[in-house]
C-alpha positions in Angstrom: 2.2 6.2 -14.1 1.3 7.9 -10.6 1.2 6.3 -7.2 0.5 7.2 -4.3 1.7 5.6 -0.8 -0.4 5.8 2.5 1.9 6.8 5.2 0.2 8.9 7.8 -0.1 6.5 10.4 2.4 6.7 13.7 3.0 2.4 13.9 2.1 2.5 17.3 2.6 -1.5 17.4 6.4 -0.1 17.3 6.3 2.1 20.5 8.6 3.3 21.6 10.5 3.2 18.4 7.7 5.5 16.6 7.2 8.1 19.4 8.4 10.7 17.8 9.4 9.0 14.4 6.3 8.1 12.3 6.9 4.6 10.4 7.5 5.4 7.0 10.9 6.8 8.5 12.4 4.4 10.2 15.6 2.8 8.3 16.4 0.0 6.5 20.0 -0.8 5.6 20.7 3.2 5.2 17.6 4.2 4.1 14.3 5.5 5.3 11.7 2.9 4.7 9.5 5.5 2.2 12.9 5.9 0.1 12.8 2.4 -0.4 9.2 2.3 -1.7 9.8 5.6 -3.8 12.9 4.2 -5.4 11.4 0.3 -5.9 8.3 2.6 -7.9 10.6 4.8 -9.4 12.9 1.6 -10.7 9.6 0.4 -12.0 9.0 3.3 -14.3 6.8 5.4 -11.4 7.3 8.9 -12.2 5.1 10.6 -9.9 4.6 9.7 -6.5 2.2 11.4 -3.9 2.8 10.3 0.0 -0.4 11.4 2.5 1.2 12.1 5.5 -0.4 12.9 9.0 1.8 11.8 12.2 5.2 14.8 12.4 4.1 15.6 8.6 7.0 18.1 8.9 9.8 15.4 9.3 8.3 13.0 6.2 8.0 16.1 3.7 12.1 17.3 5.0 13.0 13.3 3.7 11.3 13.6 0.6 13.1 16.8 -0.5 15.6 15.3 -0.1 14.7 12.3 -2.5 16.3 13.2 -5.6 15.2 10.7 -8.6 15.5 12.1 -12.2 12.4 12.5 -13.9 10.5 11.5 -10.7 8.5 13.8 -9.1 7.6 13.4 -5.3 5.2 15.0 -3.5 3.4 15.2 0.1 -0.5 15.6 0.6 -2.1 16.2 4.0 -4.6 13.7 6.1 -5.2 16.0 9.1 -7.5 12.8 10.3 -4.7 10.4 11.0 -5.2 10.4 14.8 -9.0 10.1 14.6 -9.1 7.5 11.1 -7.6 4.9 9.4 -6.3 4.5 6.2 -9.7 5.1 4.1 -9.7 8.4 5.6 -6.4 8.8 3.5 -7.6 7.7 0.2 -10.7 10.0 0.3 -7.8 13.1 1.0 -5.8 12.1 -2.1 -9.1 11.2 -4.1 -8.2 13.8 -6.1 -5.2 12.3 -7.3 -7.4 8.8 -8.8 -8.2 10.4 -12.2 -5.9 8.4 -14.3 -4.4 4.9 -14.0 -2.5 4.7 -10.8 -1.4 2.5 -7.7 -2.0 2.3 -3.8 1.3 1.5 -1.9 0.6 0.9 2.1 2.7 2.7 3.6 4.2 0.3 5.7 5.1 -2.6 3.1 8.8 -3.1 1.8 8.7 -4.0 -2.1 11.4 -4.9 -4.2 11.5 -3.1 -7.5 10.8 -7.0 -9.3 7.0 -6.5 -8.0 6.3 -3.3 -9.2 7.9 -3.7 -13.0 5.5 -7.2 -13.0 2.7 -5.4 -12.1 2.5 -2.5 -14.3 3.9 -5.2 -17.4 1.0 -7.0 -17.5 -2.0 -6.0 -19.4 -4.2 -4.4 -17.2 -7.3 -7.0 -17.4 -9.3 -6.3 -14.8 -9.9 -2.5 -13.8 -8.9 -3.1 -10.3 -6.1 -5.5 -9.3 -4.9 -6.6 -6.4 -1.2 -8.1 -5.8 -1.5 -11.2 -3.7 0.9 -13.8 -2.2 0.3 -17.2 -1.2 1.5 -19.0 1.9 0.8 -22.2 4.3 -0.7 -20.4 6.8 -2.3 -17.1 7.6 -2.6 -15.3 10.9 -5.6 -12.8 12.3 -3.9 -9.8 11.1 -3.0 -11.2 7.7 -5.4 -8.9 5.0 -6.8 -12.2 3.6 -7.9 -12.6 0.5 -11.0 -15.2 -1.1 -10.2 -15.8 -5.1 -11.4 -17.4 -7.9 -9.0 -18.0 -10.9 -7.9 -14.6 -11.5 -10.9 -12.6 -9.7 -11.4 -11.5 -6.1 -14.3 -12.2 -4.4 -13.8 -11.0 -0.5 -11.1 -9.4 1.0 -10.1 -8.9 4.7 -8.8 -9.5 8.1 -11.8 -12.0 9.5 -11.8 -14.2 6.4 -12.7 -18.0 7.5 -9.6 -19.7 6.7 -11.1 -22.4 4.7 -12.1 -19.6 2.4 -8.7 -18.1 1.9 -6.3 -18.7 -0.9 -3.8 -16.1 -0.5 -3.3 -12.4 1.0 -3.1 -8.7 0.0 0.5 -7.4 0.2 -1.0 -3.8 0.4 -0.4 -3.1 -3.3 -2.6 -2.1 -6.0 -3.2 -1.0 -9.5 -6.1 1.0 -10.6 -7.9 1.6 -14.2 -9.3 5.0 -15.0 -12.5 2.9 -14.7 -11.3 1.0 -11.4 -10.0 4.6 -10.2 -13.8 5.8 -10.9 -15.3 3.6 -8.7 -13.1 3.1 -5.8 -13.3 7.2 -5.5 -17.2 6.3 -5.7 -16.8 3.5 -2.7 -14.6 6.0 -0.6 -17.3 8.8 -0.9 -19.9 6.2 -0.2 -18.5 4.8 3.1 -17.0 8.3 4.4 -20.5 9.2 4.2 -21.2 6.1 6.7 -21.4 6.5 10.6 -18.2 4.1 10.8 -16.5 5.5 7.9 -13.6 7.5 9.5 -12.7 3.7 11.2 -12.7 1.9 8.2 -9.9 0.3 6.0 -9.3 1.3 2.4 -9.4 -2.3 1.3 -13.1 -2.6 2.8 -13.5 -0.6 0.2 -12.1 -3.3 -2.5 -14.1 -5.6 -0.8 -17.7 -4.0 -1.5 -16.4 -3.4 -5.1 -15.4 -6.9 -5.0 -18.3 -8.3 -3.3 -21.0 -6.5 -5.6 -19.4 -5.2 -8.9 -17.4 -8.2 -10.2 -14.3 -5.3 -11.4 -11.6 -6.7 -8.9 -8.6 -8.9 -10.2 -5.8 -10.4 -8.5 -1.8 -10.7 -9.4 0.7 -13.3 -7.6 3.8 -12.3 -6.8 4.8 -15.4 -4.8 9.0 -15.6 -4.7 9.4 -12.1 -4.7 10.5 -10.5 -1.9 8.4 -7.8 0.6 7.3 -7.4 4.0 4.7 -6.0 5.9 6.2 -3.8 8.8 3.4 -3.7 12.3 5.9 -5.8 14.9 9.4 -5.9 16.2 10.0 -9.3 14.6 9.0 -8.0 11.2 11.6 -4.7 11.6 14.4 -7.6 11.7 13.1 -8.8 8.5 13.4 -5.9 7.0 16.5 -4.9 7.5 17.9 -8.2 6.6 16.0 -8.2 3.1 17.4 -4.3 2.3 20.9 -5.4 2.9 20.4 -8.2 0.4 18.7 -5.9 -2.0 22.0 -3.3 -1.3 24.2 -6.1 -1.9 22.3 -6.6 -5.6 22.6 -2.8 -6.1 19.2 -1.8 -5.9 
């Protein structure tokens, strides 16, 4: 199984911590916070991983040399866009990689290795899925999600909250058929006057929207984080100490 994590981005909501040290490496209870997401895939049975890199490219592809997983092979690609796009811009540079089953891992979410090895066990019913949790509330900068049973309907930020049952955790898993036409959606919108601004997931939403292909997997009481604010940096650290202490 391949994934491939979307780290280009500087995490600019984390100024000054990110001014010269793009998000993906800041640490987490010793380690950088991409060596967390390589070894939770790579616990999961992941054995090739691709990370598109933009901001100081140079210092992410020095830390993933230095990643060394048997039979795991770990690999940089290059979004020279990152200061001009967002993360769409990213998939349609490592489109090239969607031509057999694979995952989308944002770059800036924490996963423990439980959430990965439940995803890739379960037959893959629909030929996109999207990993969701659930929760009492949901803020404006929550990815929000719309469901029915196990199907997605909508997806995004500006969701009307009487609509939402649940949010994307930034994780994904991708049918050669679901791989097909995401690569088709990516093309589509790049093509678009606002394509370099737009998020990958708008992309989910169209195929959701218009295609009926897009399924949904809970992962509520596992444990991840989404990493855009101070607060959530204190989180995270306090979550990779307990997953040190369980030796993962």
């Amino acid at each position: 199984m391949k994934a491939i994590i979307l780290s280009a981005g500087q995490g600019r909501r984390l100024l000054p911590l990110t001014a010269e040290t793009p998000k993906c490496l800041i640490p987490f209870a010793g380690r950088t916070l991409v060596e967390w997401q390589v070894r939770s895939l790579a616990q999961a049975g992941v054995t090739d991983i691709i990370v598109v890199t933009g901001f100081e490219a140079g210092k992410v592809e020095a830390v993933l040399e230095g990643i060394d997983i048997t039979g795991v092979n770990v690999h940089a690609t290059h979004n020279p866009f990152f200061e001009l796009a967002d993360n769409l811009a990213s998939c349609w540079i490592a489109r090239h990689e969607m031509k057999a089953p694979f995952l989308i891992l944002n770059g800036d979410t924490l996963i423990e290795p439980e959430i990965a090895r439940r995803v890739l066990a379960d037959p893959a019913v629909a030929p996109i899925t999207v990993t969701i949790d659930r929760k009492g509330e949901y803020d404006t900068d929550d990815m929000k999600v719309r469901t029915q049973g196990d199907r997605l309907l909508a997806i995004g930020k500006t969701l009307p909250n009487d609509l939402v049952t649940g949010e994307s955790i930034g994780f994904l898993r991708f049918t050669d058929e679901g791989g097909r036409a995401f690569v088709s959606e990516i093309e589509r919108l790049m093509r678009s006057e606002e394509g370099l601004k737009r998020w990958y997931l708008s992309a989910i939403d169209g195929i959701a929207r218009y295609q009926s292909i897009v399924g949904v997997r809970s992962i509520e009481g596992l444990e991840w984080s989404e990493l855009d604010f101070p607060a959530d940096l204190d989180r995270g650290v306090e979550m990779t100490k307990g997953w040190v202490s369980r030796g993962l």
